[in-house]
C-alpha positions as a printed NumPy array, in Angstrom:
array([[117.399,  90.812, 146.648],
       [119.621,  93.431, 145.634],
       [118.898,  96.48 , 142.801],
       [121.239,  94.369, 140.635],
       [119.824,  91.247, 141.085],
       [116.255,  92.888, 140.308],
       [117.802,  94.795, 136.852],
       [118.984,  91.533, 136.368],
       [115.707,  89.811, 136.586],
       [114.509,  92.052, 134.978],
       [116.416,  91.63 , 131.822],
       [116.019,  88.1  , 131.701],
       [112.396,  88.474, 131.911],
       [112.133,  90.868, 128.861],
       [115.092,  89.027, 126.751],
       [117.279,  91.674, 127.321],
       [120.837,  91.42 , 127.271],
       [123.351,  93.247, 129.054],
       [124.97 ,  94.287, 125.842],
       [121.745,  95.967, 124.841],
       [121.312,  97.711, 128.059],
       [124.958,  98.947, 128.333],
       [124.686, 100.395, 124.592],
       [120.932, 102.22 , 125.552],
       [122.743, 103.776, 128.337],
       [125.886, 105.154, 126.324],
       [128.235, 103.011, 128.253],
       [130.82 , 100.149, 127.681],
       [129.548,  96.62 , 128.914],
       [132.253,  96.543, 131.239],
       [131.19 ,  99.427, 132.651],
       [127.897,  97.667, 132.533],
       [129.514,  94.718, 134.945],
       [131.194,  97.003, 136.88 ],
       [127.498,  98.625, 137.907],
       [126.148,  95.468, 138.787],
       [128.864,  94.08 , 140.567],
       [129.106,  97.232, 142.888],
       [125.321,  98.253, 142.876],
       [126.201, 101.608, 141.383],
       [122.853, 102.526, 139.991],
       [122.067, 106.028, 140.003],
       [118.422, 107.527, 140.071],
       [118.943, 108.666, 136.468],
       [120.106, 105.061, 135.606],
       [117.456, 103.532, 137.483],
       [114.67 , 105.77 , 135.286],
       [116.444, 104.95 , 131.574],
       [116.665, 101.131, 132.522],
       [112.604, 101.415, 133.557],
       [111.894, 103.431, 130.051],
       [114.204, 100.966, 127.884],
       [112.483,  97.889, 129.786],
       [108.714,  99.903, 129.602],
       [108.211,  99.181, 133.461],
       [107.238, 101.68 , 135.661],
       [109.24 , 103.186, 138.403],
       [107.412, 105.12 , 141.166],
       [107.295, 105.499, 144.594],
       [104.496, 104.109, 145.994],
       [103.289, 106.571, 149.136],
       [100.027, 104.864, 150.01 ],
       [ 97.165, 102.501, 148.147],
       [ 95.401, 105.734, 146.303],
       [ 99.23 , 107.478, 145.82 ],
       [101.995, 106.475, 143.245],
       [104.67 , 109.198, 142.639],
       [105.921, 107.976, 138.964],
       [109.482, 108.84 , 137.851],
       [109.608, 109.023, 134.282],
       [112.547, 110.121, 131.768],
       [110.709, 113.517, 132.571],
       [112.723, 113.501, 135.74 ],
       [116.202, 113.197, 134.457],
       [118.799, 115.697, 135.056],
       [119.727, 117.873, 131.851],
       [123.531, 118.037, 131.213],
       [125.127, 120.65 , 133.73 ],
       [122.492, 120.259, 136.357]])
């Protein structure tokens, strides 16, 4: 299953709508299809969707260690 496919599982799950997603992140909903159609997530996407969704995005290293990235981790403008 791809990232979209998950996102868009995802969404369905919470009764989200693509609409609300695309205006969370700041962009157009075409620009919304146009990231699921070519997988174009970036890490900084990937952290806002988690945080508008409230799931949790880590990495998880081992069964006692579970790196979480939070909208801690996002890249301030002109990094």
């Amino acid at each position: 299953m791809s990232v979209s496919d998950k996102i868009k599982s995802l969404l369905q799950l919470k009764g989200v709508k693509n609409k609300d997603l695309a205006d969370y992140l700041g962009i157009t909903p075409q620009s919304m299809r146009n990231k699921f159609t070519r997988g174009s997530f970036s890490a900084d996407d990937l952290i806002k969707i988690s945080d508008f969704l409230g799931c949790k995005l880590y990495f998880d290293v081992d069964e006692d260690v579970k790196i979480a990235l939070t909208t801690d981790d996002l890249r301030q403008s002109g990094e």
